[in-house]
N, C-alpha and C positions, 0 to 999 in steps of 0.2 A: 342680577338683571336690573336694569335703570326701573325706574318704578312706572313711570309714565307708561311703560309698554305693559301695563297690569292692571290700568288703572281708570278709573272713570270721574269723569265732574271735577277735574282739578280748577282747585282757586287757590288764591291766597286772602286771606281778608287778614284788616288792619294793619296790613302793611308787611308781615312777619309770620301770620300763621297759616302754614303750607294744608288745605286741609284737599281729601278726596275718598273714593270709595276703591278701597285695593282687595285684590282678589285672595284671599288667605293660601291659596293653593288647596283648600278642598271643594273648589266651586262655587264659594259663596263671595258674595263683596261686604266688605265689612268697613263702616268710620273709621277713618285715620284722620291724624292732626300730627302736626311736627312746628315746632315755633324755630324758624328760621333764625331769631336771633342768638341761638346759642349754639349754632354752626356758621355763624357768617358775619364775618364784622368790616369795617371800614378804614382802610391802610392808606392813610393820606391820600384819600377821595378813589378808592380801586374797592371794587370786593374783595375779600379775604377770604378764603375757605381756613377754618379753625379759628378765629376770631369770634366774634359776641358784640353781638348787641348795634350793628348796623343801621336799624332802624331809628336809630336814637340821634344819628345824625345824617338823615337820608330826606329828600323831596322828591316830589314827585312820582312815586313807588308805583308799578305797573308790574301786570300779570300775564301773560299771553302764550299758547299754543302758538310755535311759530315753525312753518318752514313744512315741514314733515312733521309737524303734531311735537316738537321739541318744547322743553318748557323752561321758556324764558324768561328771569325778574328785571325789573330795569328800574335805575334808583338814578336820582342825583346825591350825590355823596358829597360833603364838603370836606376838602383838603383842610391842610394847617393850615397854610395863606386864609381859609375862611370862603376860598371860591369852591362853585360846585361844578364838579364833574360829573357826566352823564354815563354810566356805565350799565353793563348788563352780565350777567350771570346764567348759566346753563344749568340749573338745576339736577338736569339727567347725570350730569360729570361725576358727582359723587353720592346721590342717594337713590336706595335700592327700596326693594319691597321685599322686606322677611316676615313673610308670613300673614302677611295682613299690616303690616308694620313697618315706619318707615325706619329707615336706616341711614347711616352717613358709613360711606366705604372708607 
């Protein structure tokens, strides 16, 4: 299950670290943190799922509940050329909530 649908107070801070309160599956919500950088990197100015370390060539980094409570990152990424593209990423596409804990499916 996407984690979002588990899940409570999601942010991101510093640009990389996915943090919120996920429900363990015995009723309780419990701290989680996941550092986006080491599931997400930057393919000549696109996100990357399986890549690292995005952040490191990313501006203007944003966080948002969007649509139906989807959770959205949105970066400018700089290409090879050195220009930056504006991109965004779905979070819920590949990580889950095992147990209190975030996951990359």
């Amino acid at each position: 299950m996407s984690f979002h649908l588990s899940a409570q107070d999601i942010r991101v801070d510093d640009g990389h670290i996915l943090r919120a309160r996920l429900d363990n599956g015995e009723g309780e919500m419990v701290d989680a943190e996941f550092d986006l950088d080491t599931v997400l990197g930057n393919d000549d100015g696109i996100f990357s799922w399986g890549g690292e370390n995005f952040s490191h060539s990313a501006q203007g980094i944003t966080f948002a509940m969007e649509g139906d409570g989807v959770p959205i990152l949105r970066a400018g990424l700089t290409n090879l050329n050195g220009d930056v593209n504006w991109h965004d990423v779905n979070l819920a596409e590949r990580l889950t909530n095992a147990g209190g804990k975030f996951q990359l499916e």
